[in-house]
N, C-alpha and C positions, 0 to 999 in steps of 0.2 A: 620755314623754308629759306634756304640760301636763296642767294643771288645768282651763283652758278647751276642750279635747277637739281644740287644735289638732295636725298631725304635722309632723313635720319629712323629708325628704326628700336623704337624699344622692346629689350627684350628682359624682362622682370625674373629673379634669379642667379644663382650665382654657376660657374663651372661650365662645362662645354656642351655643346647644342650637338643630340644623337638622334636618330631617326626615331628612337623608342621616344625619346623625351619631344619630341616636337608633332608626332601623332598622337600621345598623351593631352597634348597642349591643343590640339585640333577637336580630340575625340572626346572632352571632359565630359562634356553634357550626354553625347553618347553612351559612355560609358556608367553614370549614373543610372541612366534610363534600364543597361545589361542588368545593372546590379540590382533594382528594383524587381525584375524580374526572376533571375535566381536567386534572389533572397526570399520571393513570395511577399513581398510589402505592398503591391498594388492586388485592392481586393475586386477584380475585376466581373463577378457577378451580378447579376442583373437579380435584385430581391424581389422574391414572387415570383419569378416568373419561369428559373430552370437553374440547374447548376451549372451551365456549362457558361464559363468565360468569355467576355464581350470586350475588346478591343479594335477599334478603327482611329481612323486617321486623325477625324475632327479632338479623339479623345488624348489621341497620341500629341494631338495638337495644345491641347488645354493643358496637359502635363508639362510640355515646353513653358506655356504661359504663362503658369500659376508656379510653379515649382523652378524649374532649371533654371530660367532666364533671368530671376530674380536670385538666385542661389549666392551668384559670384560676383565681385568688385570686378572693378576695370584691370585689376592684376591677376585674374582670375583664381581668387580667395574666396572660400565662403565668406560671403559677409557676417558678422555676429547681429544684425538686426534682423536674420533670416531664421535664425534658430531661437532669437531671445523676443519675437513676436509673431506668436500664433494667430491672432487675430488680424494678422494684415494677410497670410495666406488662407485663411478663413471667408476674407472678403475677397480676393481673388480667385477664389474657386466657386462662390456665391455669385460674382461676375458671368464668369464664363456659363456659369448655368443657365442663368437667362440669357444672358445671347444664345447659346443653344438653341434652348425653346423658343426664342423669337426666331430665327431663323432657319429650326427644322423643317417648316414643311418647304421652304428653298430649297435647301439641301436635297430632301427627299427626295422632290422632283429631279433634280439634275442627277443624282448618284443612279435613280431610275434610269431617266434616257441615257445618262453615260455608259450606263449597263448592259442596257440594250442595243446601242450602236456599235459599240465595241463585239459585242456576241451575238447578234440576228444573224448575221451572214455563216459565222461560222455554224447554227444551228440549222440555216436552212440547208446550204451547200452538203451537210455528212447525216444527217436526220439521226446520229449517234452521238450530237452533241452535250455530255456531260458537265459545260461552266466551265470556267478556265482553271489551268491545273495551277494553282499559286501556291506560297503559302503563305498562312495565315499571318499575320502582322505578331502574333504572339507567339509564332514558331518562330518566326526570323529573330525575333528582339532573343527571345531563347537562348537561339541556335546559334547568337551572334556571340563571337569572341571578345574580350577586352582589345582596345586600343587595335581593332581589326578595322584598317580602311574600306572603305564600302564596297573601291572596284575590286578588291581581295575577296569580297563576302561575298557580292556576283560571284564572281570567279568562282568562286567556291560553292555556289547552289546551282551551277550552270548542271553539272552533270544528272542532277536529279531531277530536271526539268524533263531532258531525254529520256530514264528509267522512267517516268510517269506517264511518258508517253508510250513506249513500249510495252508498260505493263496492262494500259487500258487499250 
């Protein structure tokens, strides 16, 4: 830091800074996460127990953890120690595991009464209450476009919210 309280700003790369390249530069990790999805690479089934695909937050969260976060240098490059040792993302996803399981039945409980405070009232007040119309964490990541800012991506499911509502 100067002395006149100016900062300096690194910016890694070469050529001029565009709205595509600096939402690029925002969105990487995001973007990985789209393309794991339309690729079909995350095998999201629950073995034994149905086919239908299981995705939440905590999982959306381990994936940040174990995969993305360690992906890129501070220039945000893959690292070459990301892909040339499997055994270090082997023990971070072996990590994440058991904190899970040690902290499941936490979780449960609170995702319970979150659940429930947020939607008692509305079940009681319409006695038509059918669960909040959302969607699912694995239609959004879907449905999400590349290098698509978030308030864009509201923006963009705002309308469907209405139809759901009109249609039930």
């Amino acid at each position: 830091l100067n002395n006149k309280g100016d900062y300096r700003i690194a910016i890694h790369g070469q050529g001029t800074l565009d709205a595509l390249m600096i939402s690029q530069r925002i969105l990487r990790k995001e973007n990985f996460l789209i393309a794991f999805f339309n690729r079909g690479l995350l095998d999201l089934q629950v073995p034994f127990l149905s086919q239908k695909s299981y995705f939440c937050k905590s999982l959306e969260w381990s994936i940040y953890f174990c995969v993305l976060n360690y992906m890129f240098n501070h220039k945000f490059q893959i690292r070459p120690a990301f892909y040339l040792d499997p055994s270090a993302l082997r023990r971070r996803f072996i990590l994440c595991g058991v904190a899970h399981a040690m902290f499941l039945p936490f979780l449960a409980f609170f995702m319970t009464l979150h659940f429930l405070m947020q939607n008692v009232y509305d079940w009681k007040s319409t006695k038509q209450y059918m669960g909040p119309k959302e969607w699912s964490l694995t239609a959004k990541w879907t449905f999400r476009e590349f290098n698509e800012l978030p308030h864009f991506f509201e923006r963009r499911l705002g309308p469907s919210y209405e139809s759901a509502e009109e249609y039930l």
